[in-house]
N, C-alpha and C positions, 0 to 999 in steps of 0.2 A: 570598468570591469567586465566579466565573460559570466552571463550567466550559462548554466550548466544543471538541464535537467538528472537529478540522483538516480533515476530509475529509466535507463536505455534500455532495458532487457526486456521484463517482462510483466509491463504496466496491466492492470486491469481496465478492460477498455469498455466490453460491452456489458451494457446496467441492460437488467430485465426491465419492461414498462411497469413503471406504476398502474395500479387498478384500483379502483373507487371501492369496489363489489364484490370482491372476491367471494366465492363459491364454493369453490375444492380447495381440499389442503395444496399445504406448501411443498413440493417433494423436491429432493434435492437427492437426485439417485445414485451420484456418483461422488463423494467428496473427495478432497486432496489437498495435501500439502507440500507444497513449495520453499524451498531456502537460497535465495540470492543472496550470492557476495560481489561486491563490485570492487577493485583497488582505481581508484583513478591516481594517477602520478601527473605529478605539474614542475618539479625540480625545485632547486633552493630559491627563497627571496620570495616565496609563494603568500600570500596571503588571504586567506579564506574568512567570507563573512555574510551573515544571511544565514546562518547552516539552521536547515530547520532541526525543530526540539525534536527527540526521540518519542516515538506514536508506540501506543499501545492501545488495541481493540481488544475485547472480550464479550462474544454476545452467544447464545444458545447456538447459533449458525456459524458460528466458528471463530478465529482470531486473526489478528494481524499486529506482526511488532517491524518498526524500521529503525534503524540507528544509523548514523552519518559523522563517523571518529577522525579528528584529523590524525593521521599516522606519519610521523616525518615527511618527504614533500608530498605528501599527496592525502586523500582520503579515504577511507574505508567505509563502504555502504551498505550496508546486511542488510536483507526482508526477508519475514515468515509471515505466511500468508496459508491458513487454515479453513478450506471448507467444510463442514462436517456435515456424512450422509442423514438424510433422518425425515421425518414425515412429521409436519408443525401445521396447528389449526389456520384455516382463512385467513385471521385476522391478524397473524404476525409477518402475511407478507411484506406491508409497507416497512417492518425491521429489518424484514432481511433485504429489501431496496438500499433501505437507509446507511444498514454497513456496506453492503457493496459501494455504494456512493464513497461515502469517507473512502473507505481504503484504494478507491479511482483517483480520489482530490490528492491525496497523501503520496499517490504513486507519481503525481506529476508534480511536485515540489523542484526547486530549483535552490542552488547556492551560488556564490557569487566569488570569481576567481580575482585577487588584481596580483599585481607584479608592482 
C-alpha cells in the first residue's frame, strides 16, 4: 500500500523550547485560527486503511479538531487549528509546549492507500 501523509498543507512545525524555569508569563500576542480542507481523490477499487480516529484538543491556549471522511473515491481531510491571544502565568508554559506538540504529532499522521 501507499502511505499518504493527511496534512500537505499546513503542518505545525515549529515547537517553542521547553524551559525548566520559566520567569515571565506565557504571552501569546497574536492568536489565529486556521480551517484546512483537503479532498484527496484516488478513483474506483480504492481502498483505504489505517485512517486515523478524529482528534479533538481543548486547552485554555486554544483548540485543535481534525477529521479524515472517506467520501466516494477518495477522502476528505478538515483541520481547525485555534491559537488564542492571552497572557498565562509561568507555569503553564510546559501546557502550552505540550499542545503544540500533539497537535505537530496529529499533523503528521498518515493513512494507507491499496488498490
Amino acid at each position: 500500500g501507499l502511505s499518504v501523509p493527511v496534512n500537505l498543507v499546513d503542518r505545525l512545525e515549529d515547537m517553542p523550547a521547553p524551559e525548566r524555569h520559566r520567569v515571565s508569563d506565557v504571552v501569546v500576542m497574536r492568536g489565529y485560527q486556521t480551517t484546512d480542507s483537503l479532498h484527496f481523490l484516488f478513483g474506483s477499487a480504492t481502498r483505504f486503511t489505517m485512517l486515523p480516529q478524529p482528534v479533538h484538543l481543548s486547552t485554555v491556549f486554544g483548540s485543535y479538531d481534525a477529521t479524515l471522511t472517506p467520501a466516494g473515491d477518495g477522502i476528505v481531510y478538515v483541520r481547525r487549528f485555534c491559537l488564542r491571544s492571552g497572557s498565562y502565568a509561568p507555569e503553564r508554559y510546559g501546557d502550552l509546549v505540550s499542545f503544540l506538540m500533539l497537535v505537530s504529532r496529529y499533523d503528521k499522521e498518515n493513512f494507507l492507500v491499496r488498490r
